[in-house]
C-alpha positions in Angstrom: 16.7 25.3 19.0 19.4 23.3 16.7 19.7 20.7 19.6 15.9 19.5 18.7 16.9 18.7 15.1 19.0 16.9 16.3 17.6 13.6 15.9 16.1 14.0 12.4 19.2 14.9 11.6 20.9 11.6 12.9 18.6 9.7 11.8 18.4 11.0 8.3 22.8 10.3 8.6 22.0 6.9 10.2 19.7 6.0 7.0 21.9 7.6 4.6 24.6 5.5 5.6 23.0 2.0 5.8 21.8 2.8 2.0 25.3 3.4 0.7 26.7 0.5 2.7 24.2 -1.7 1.6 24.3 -0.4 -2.2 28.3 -0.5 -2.1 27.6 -4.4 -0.6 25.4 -5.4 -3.2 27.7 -4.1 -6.2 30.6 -6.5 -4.6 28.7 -9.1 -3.3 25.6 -9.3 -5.6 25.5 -11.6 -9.0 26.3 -10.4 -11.9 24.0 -10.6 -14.8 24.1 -9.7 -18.6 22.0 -7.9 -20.0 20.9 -10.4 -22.5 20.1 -12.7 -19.9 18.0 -9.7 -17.6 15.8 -8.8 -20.6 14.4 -11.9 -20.7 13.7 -12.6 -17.0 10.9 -11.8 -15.7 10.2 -8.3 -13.5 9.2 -8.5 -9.9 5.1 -9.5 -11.2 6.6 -12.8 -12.1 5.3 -11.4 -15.7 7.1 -12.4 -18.8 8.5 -9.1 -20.2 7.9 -9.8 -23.8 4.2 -8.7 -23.7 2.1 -8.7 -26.8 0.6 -5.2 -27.6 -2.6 -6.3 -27.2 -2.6 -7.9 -23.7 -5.1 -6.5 -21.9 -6.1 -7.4 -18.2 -9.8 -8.0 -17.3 -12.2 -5.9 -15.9 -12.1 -7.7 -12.6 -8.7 -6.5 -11.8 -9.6 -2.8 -11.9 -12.6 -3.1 -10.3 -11.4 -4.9 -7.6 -8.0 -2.6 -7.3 -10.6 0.1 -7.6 -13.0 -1.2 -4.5 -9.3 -2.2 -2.6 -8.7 1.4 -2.5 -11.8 2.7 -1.7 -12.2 0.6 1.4 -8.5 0.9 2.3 -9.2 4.7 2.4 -12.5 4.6 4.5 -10.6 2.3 7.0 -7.7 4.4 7.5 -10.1 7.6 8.2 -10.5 5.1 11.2 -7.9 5.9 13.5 -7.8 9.3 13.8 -11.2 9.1 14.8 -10.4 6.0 17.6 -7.4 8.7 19.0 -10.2 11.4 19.4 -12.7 9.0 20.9 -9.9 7.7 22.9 -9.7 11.5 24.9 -13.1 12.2 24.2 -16.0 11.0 26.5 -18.7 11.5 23.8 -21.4 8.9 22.7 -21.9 11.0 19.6 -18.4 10.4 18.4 -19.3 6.6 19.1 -22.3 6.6 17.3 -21.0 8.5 14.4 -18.1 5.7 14.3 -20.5 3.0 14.4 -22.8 4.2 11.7 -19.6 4.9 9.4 -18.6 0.9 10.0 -22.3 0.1 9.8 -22.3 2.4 6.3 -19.2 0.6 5.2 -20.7 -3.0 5.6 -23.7 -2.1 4.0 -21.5 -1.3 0.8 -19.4 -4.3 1.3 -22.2 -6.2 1.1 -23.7 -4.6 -1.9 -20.3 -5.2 -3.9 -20.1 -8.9 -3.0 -23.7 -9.7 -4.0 -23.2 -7.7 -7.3 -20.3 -9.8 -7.9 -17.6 -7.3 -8.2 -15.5 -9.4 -6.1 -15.6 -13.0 -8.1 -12.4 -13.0 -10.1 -13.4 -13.7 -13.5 
């Protein structure tokens, strides 16, 4: 029973191990910076960190983060249903996939002649 744990288990040692080497690497290796100098360099978004309070981003990012996620969802419900109709011989699953992907265009559509996808 222990012997098909096994691999998790080596696997979880294996990854374990890379991230301390790596880490231990980095702290001997890596620059050094102070932390004057880091405060003022921008994060990751290429963003300058000293923000005003009252930046605000536009309504066009959320709505299209918003619509991003919403179709990223519906898409991924995809393949599970592609591994059943793969074993299944069934038209109606077909025709249930098709009129999802059909459904999901139609909505595409409607969001791109709204405008909800022009960046503002």
């Amino acid at each position: 029973m222990l012997s098909s744990y096994l691999p998790v288990l080596v696997f979880a040692a294996l990854g374990g191990l890379v991230g301390t080497i790596f880490a231990l690497v980095n702290g001997l290796v890596g620059a050094r910076a102070t932390e004057r100098d880091s405060k003022r360099d921008p994060y990751e978004c290429g963003l300058p960190s000293e923000v005003s309070k009252n930046f605000r981003f536009g309504i066009s990012f959320y709505m299209i983060a918003m619509l991003f996620i919403l179709f990223d969802i519906e898409v991924v419900f995809l393949y599970p249903v592609g591994v059943i109709l793969n074993g299944a011989d069934s038209v109606f699953v077909l025709a249930e996939i098709v009129l999802f992907v059909v459904l999901l265009l139609v909505a595409l559509i409607y969001v791109w002649r709204r405008g909800a996808l022009d960046w503002k």
